[in-house]
C-alpha positions in Angstrom: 130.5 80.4 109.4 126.9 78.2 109.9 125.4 76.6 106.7 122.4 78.6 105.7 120.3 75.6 105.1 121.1 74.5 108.8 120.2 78.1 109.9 116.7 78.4 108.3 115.6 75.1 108.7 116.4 75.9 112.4 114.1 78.7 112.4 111.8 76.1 110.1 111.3 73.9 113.1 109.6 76.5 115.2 107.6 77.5 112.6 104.2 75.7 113.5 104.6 76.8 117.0 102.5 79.6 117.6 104.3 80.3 121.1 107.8 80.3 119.8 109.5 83.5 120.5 112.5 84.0 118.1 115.7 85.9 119.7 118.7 86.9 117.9 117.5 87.0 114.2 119.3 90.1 113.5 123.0 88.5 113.9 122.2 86.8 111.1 123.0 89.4 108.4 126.2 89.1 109.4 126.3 85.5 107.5 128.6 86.5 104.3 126.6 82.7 103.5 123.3 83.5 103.4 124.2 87.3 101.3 126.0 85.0 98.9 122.4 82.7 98.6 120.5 85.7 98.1 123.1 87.0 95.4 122.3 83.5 93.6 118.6 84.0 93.8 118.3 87.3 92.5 121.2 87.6 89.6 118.5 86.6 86.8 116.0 88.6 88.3 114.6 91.1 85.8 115.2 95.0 86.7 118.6 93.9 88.0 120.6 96.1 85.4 118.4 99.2 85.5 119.8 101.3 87.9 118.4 102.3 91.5 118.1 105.8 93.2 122.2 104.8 93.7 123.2 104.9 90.0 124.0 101.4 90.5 123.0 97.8 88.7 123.7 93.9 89.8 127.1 94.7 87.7 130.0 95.0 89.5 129.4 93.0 92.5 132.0 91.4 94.6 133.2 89.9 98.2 134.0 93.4 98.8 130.9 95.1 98.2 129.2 92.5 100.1 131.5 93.1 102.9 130.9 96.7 103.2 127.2 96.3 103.2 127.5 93.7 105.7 130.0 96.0 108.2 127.0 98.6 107.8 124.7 95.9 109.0 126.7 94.8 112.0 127.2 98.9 113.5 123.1 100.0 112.4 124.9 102.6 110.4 122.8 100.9 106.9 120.0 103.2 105.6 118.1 101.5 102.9 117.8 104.1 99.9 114.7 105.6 98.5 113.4 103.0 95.7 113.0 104.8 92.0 109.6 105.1 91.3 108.2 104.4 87.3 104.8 103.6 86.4 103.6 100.3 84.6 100.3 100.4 82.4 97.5 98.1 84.0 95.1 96.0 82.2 92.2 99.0 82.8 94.7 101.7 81.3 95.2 103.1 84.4 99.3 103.3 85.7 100.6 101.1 88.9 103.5 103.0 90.4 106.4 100.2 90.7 109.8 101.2 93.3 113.0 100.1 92.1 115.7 99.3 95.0 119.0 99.5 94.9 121.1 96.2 94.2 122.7 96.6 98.1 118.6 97.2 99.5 117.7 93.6 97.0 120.0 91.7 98.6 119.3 93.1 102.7 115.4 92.6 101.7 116.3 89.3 99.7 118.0 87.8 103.5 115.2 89.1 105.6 112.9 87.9 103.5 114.4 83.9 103.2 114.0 84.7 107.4 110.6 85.6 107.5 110.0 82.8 105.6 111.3 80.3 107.3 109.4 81.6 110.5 106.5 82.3 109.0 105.5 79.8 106.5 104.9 76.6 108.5 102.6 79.4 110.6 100.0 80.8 107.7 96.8 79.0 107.4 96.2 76.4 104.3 93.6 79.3 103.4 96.5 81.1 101.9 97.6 80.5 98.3 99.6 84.0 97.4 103.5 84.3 97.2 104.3 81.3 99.0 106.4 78.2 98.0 104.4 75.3 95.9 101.6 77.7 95.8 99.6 79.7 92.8 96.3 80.7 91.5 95.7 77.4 90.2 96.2 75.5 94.0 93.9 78.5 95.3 91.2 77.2 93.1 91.8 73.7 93.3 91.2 74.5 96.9 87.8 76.5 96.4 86.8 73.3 93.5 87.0 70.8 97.0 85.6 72.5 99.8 83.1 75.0 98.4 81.0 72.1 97.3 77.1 72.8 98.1 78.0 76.8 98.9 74.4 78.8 98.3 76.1 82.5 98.6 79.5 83.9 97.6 81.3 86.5 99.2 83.7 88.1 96.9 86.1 90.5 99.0 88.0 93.6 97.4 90.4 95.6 100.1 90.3 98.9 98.6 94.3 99.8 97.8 95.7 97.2 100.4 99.0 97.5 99.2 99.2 101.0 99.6 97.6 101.2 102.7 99.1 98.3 105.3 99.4 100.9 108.6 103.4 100.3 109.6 102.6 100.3 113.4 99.9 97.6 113.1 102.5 95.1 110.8 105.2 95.5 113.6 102.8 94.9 116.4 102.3 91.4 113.9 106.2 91.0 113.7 106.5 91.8 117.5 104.2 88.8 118.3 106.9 86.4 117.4 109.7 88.1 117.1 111.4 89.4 120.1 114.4 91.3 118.5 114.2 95.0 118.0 117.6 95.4 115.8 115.6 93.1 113.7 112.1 95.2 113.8 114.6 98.3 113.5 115.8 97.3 110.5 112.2 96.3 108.8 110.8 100.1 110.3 113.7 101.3 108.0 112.5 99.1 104.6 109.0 100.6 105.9 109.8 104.2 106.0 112.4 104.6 103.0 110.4 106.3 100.9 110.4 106.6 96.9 112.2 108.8 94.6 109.8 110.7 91.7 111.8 112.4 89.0 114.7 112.9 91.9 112.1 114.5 94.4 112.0 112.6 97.7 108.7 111.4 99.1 108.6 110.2 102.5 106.2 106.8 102.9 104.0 106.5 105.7 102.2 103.5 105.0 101.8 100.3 102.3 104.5 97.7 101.7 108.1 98.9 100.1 107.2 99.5 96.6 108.3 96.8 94.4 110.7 95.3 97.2 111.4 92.0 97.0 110.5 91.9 101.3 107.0 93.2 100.7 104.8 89.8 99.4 105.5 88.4 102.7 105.0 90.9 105.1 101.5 91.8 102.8 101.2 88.1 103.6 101.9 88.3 107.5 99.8 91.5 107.8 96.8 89.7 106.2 97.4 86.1 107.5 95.6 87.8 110.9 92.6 87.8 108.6 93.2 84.1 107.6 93.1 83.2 111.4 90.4 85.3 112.3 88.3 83.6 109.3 89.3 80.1 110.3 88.0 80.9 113.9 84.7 82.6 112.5 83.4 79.7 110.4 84.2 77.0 113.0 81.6 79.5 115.3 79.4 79.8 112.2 79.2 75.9 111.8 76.1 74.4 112.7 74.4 71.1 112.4 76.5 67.5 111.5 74.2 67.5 108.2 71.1 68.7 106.5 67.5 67.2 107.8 66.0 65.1 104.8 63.7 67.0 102.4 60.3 66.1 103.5 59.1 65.5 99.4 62.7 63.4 98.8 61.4 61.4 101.5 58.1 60.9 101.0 59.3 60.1 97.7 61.3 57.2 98.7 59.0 55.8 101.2 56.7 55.2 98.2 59.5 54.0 96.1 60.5 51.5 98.9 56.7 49.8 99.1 56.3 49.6 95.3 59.4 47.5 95.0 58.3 45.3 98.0 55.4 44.9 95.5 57.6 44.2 93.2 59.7 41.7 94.8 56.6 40.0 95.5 54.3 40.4 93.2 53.5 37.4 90.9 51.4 38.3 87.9 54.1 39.3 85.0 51.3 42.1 83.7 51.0 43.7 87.4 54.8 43.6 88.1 55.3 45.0 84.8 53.4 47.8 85.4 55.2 48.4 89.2 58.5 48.1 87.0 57.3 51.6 84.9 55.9 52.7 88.1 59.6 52.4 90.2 61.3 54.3 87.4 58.9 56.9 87.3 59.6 57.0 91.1 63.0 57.2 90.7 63.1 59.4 88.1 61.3 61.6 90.6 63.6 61.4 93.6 66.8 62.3 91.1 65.4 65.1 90.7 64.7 66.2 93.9 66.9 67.2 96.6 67.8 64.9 99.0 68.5 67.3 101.9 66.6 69.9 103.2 68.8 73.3 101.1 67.1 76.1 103.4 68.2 74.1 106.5 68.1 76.7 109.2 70.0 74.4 111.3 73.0 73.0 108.9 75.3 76.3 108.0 79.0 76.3 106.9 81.6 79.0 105.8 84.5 78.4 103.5 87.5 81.0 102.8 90.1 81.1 100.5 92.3 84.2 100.1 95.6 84.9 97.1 97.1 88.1 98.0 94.4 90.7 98.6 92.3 88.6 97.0 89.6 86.7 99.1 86.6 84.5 98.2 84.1 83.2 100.7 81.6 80.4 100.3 78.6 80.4 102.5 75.9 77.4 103.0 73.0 79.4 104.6 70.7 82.0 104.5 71.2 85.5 102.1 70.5 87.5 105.9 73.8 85.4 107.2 75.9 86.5 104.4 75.3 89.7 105.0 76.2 89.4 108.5 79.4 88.3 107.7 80.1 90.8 105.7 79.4 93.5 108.2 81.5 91.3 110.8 84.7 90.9 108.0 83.8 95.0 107.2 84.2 96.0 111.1 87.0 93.7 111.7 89.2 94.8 108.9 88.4 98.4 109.5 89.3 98.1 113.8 91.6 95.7 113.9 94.3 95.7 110.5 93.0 99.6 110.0 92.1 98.1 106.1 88.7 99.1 104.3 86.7 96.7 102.4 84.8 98.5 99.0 81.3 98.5 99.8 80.5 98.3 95.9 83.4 95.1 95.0 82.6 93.2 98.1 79.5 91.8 96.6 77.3 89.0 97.7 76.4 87.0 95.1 74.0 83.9 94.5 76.0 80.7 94.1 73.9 80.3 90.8 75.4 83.2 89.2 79.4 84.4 88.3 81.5 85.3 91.4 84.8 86.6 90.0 87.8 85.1 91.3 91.1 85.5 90.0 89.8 85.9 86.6 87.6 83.3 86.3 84.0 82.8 87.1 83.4 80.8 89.9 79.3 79.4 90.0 77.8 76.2 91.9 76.0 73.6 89.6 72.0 73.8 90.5 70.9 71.4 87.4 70.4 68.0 88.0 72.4 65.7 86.0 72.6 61.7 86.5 75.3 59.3 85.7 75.7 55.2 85.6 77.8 54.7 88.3 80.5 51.3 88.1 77.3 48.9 89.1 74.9 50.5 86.7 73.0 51.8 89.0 72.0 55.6 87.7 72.7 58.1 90.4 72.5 62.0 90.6 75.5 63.8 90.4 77.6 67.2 90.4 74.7 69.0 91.8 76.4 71.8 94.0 80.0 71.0 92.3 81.7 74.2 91.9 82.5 75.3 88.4 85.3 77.5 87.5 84.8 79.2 84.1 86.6 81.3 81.6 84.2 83.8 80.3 83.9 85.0 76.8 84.2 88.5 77.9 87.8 87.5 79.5 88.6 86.3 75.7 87.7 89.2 74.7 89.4 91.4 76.7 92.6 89.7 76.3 92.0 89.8 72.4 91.7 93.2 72.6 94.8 94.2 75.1 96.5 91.9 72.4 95.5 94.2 69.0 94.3 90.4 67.4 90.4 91.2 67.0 87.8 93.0 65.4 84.3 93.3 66.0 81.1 93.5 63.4 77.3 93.4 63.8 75.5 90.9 62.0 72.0 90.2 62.6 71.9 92.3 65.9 74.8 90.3 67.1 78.4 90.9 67.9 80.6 88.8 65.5 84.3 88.4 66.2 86.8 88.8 63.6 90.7 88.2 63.4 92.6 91.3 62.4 96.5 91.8 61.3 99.0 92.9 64.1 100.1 95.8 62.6 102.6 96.9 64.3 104.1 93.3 64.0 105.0 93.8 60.3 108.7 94.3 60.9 109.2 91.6 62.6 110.9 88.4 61.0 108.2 85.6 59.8 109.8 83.1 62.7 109.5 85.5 65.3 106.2 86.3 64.8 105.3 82.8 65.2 107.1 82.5 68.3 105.4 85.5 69.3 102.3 84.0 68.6 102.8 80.8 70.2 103.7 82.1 73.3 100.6 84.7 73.9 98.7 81.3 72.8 100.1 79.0 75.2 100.9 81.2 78.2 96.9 82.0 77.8 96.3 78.1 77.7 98.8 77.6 80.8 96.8 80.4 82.8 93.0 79.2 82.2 93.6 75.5 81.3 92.4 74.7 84.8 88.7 76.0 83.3 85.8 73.9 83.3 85.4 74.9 80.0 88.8 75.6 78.5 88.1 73.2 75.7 85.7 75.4 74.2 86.6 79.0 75.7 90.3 79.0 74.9 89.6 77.2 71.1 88.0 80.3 70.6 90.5 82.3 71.9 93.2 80.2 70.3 91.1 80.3 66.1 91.4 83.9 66.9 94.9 84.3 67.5 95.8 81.8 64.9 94.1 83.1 62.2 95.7 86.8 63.6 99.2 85.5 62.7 98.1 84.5 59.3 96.5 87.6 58.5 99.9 89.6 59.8 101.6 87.3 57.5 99.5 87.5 54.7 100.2 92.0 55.0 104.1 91.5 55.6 104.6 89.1 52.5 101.8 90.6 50.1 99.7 87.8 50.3 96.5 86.2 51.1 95.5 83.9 54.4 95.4 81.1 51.6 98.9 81.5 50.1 100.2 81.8 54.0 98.4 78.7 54.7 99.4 76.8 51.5 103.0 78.0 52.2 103.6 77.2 55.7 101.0 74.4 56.6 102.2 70.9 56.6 100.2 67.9 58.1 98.0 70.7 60.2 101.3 71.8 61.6 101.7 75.2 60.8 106.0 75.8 60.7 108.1 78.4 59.3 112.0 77.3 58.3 114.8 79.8 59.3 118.1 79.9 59.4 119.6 81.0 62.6 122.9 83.2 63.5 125.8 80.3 62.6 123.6 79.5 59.3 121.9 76.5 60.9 118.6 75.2 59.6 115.6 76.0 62.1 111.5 75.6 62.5 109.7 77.4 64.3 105.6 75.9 64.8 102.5 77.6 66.1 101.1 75.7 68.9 99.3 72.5 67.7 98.0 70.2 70.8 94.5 71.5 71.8 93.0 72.9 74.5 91.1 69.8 76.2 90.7 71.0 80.1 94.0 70.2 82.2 92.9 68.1 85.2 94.0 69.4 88.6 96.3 66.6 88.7 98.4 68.4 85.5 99.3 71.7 87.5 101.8 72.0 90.4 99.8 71.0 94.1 100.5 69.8 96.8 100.1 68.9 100.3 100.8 70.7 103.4 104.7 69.4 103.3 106.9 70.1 106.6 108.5 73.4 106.6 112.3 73.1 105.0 114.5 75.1 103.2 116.4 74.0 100.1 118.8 76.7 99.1 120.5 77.0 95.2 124.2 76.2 95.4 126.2 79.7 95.5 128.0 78.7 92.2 128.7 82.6 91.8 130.2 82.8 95.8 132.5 79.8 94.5 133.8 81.8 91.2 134.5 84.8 93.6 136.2 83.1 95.9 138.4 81.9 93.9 140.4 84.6 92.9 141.3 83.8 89.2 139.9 86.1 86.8 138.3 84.3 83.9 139.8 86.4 81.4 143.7 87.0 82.0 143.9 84.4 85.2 145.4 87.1 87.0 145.5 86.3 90.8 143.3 88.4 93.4 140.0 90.1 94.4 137.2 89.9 91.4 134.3 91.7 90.5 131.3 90.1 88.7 130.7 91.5 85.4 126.8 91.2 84.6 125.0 91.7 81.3 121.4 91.8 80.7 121.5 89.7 77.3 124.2 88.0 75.5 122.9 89.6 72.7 124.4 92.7 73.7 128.2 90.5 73.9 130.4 91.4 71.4 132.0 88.0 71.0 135.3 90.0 69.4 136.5 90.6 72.8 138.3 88.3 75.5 135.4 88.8 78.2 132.8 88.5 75.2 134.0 85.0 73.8 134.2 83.6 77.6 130.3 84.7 78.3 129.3 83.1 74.8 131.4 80.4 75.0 129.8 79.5 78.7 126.3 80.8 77.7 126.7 83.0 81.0 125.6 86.8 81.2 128.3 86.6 83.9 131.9 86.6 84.1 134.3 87.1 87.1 136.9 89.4 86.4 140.2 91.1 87.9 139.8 94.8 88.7 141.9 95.6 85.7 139.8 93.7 83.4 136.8 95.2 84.7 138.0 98.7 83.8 138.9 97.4 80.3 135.1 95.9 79.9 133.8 99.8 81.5 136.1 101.3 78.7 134.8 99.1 75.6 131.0 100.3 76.5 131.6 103.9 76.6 
């Protein structure tokens, strides 16, 4: 049986070729391998022990079940089942339905997935930062911070419900242009058309991505790289001009400044050479604060894209009337070509001088001149036309709020910002609501770090929260914010002692190390790296294989036993002290043992 990593970095080195046909993917879900990789990459998944439409969880898997799923592969006869749909509350109120597969449809979509990848992702355009490997928010605006430098107009793109509304025939006409292998394109028609359980009435789906399936990020990403390409072939037709024509004023400006040092340089009289001296800085002072190029250049245009999921932002250097042209032109070719609609009130165009929104931050181009001493002394202008990317107070606040940690009073005609207890925090243990605490604080902090102004934005954010936990404190212990303080505050290091299940002394601290901006260079980029896979070692194929259940050693086929927490172990039992013992929410198990472990949790 071939190696999996052999196998996908096969597919991997065809990747970049945008001729390459690929034949015979479908025999490769008959691999027991590569089921056994995906197995490995989705057992800590969360959702993996709530059951499908099936009844069934990630517990009780084994060679066997594999087996089967794989024989219903190999004769067409496997019919994904409907996903379970629930609802998750949105940051607006509002509910996002969310599919649940079954474990058997998870590991299928988990093996077509690793295969899409590996022929598609040495394929998508740098452009694209969403649900790819070494990729995130933070690379998708370190991106827009380099090459949207100078951008006069921002295009801020909104695809009205693009997840729900990818048409199936148009996404396999995409697969279809690399892809020649129908069992394959059969088998991705049957993830596509699967449809979704709703309080155990069937609905059939016509069009989006599989709800919640592991498959869909990619083939969102596939469906909306056409948009990628078509955006990288519209701004090399929109480019114009090597470079702007020289302000007439900058230059007139420097022409004089040129002759009055020739003066200068010349002059002999101390008084006169004194007074060309003021006369040169006055000069410069002048041309710093003038524009070198021409900005209104109708013959110097450029067009940057960057796009995360459905998101998309485009910079524009030229005229307000050619940003709106290219918004009709994205508008019509969204609606003809991917059947997509793009919302005629979110797709704004907006004036580089003022907030874009972009991933939850706000994304403006510097316009005030500002000069810096550069390593010779000499003062230069500089970050004039540097993009900023902002976290704005009205993020903080809304997060505040979604979080229950603020309160808000008018004084003076203005909106002052208060900390408030956590009520419904009180029963919580004093440690726990520090750990709480700390992680809202620094999972925040992670998230919008990468700010221009983080320093000062997320300070806020973080005096808030701080002073939240003391308050929620202060009402569990019948006390005040000063007795907390006095109690728990050592050396600024706020730290509460706890003794933990075996009776061993612990601390737990609320985070302490500032908010100064992280620098690009702190978060996880990277270049354009050769396509290859590198696959986690199938450590729970191996204890399968082996046949010797971890409880009695009893010889013979095993079945994985899988538990969402080991808080949920009872470490009484033979199975329980193995899984704390090995800090695993696994164990492999003889058939007999299995039904013993069933029994104990009626």
């Amino acid at each position: 049986m071939r190696n999996p990593e052999i196998i996908l970095n096969t597919l991997c080195s065809h990747s970049s070729d945008a001729d390459y046909k690929y034949e015979r993917l479908y025999r490769l879900f008959f691999n027991e391998e590569l089921f056994m990789v995906a197995y490995e990459r989705i057992k800590s998944k969360p959702g993996n022990m709530t059951p499908g439409s099936d009844g069934k969880t990630i517990d009780g898997m084994s060679l066997e079940r594999i087996n089967a799923l794989i024989s219903s592969l190999k004769d067409e006869s496997y019919i994904p089942n409907p996903a379970k749909r629930v609802y998750i509350p949105k940051k607006n109120g509002k509910l996002r339905p969310l599919g649940i597969p079954t474990i058997e449809d998870k590991l299928v979509q988990e093996v077509a997935r690793m295969i899409l990848e590996a022929i598609y992702e040495g394929y998508f355009e740098d452009t694209s930062h969403g649900f790819r490997p070494s990729r995130s928010c933070h690379t998708a605006l370190n991106s827009l911070q380099k090459r949207f430098t100078g951008s006069r107009w921002f295009i801020e793109g909104d695809i009205k419900g693009f997840f729900d509304n990818i048409d199936h025939s148009v996404l396999v006409d995409i697969l279809r242009k690399r892809i020649a292998d129908e069992r394959f394109i059969r088998l991705i028609w049957k993830f596509l058309r699967a449809g979704y359980l709703e309080i155990w009435h069937y609905h059939n789906t016509y069009s989006g991505a599989p709800q919640g399936g592991i498959v869909s990020p990619i083939l969102a990403n596939i469906y909306l790289d056409q948009f990628d390409k078509y955006m990288a072939e519209y701004a090399e037709n929109f480019k114009k001009g090597n470079k702007r024509k020289v302000n007439p004023e900058y230059d007139s400006l420097n022409k004089k400044l040129a002759k009055v040092r020739k003066k200068w340089k010349s002059e002999t009289d101390e008084t006169v050479k004194a007074c060309l001296f003021e006369r040169i800085k006055e000069l410069q002072a002048k041309c710093l604060s003038v524009p070198a190029g021409l900005q209104m250049d109708a013959n110097y245009r450029r067009l940057q894209y960057v796009r995360y999921a459905d998101d998309f932002l485009i910079g524009v250097i030229g005229s307000k009337a050619d940003s709106e042209s290219i918004k009709a032109d994205i508008t019509q070719y969204m609606s003809e070509k991917l059947l997509l609609e793009l919302s005629a009130e979110k797709t704004l165009i907006t004036h580089a001088s003022e907030n874009a929104k972009f991933l939850g931050f706000d994304i403006t181009v510097q316009t005030l001149d500002d000069t810096k001493r550069n390593k010779r002394g000499v003062i230069q202008r500089m970050f004039v036309g540097v993009v900023k990317v902002n976290l704005s107070s009205e993020t903080v606040r809304k997060k505040l709020i979604e979080l229950g940690a603020v309160k808000f009073t008018q004084e003076k005609g203005k909106e002052v910002w208060k900390p408030k207890a956590r009520t419904p925090m009180i029963g919580m243990k004093p440690h726990e609501m520090v750990a709480q605490y700390d992680l809202e604080i620094r999972g925040f902090y992670n998230y919008y770090g990468f700010a221009n102004n983080s320093s000062e934005a997320c300070a806020g954010f973080g005096y808030i929260m701080s002073y939240s936990l003391y308050k929620t404190l202060a009402q569990k212990l019948n006390s005040t914010v000063q007795g907390i303080l006095a109690k728990y505050k050592k050396d600024k290091v706020f730290t509460v002692s706890y003794k933990d299940e075996k009776g061993k002394d612990r601390t737990r601290t609320l985070y302490n190390g500032g908010f100064k901006r992280r620098k690009p260079s702190e978060f996880d980029f990277c270049d354009r790296l050769p396509c290859t896979m590198y696959l986690p070692k199938a450590t729970l194929a191996d204890r399968l294989r082996s046949c010797i259940c971890e409880v009695c050693g009893t010889k013979g086929p095993l079945i994985m036993h899988h538990v969402r927490t080991l808080k949920t172990v009872n470490g009484d039992t033979p199975w329980g002290r193995q899984m704390l013992y090995r800090h695993r929410k696994t164990v492999a198990v003889c058939a007999e043992c299995y039904a013993k472990i069933k029994e104990s949790e009626r």
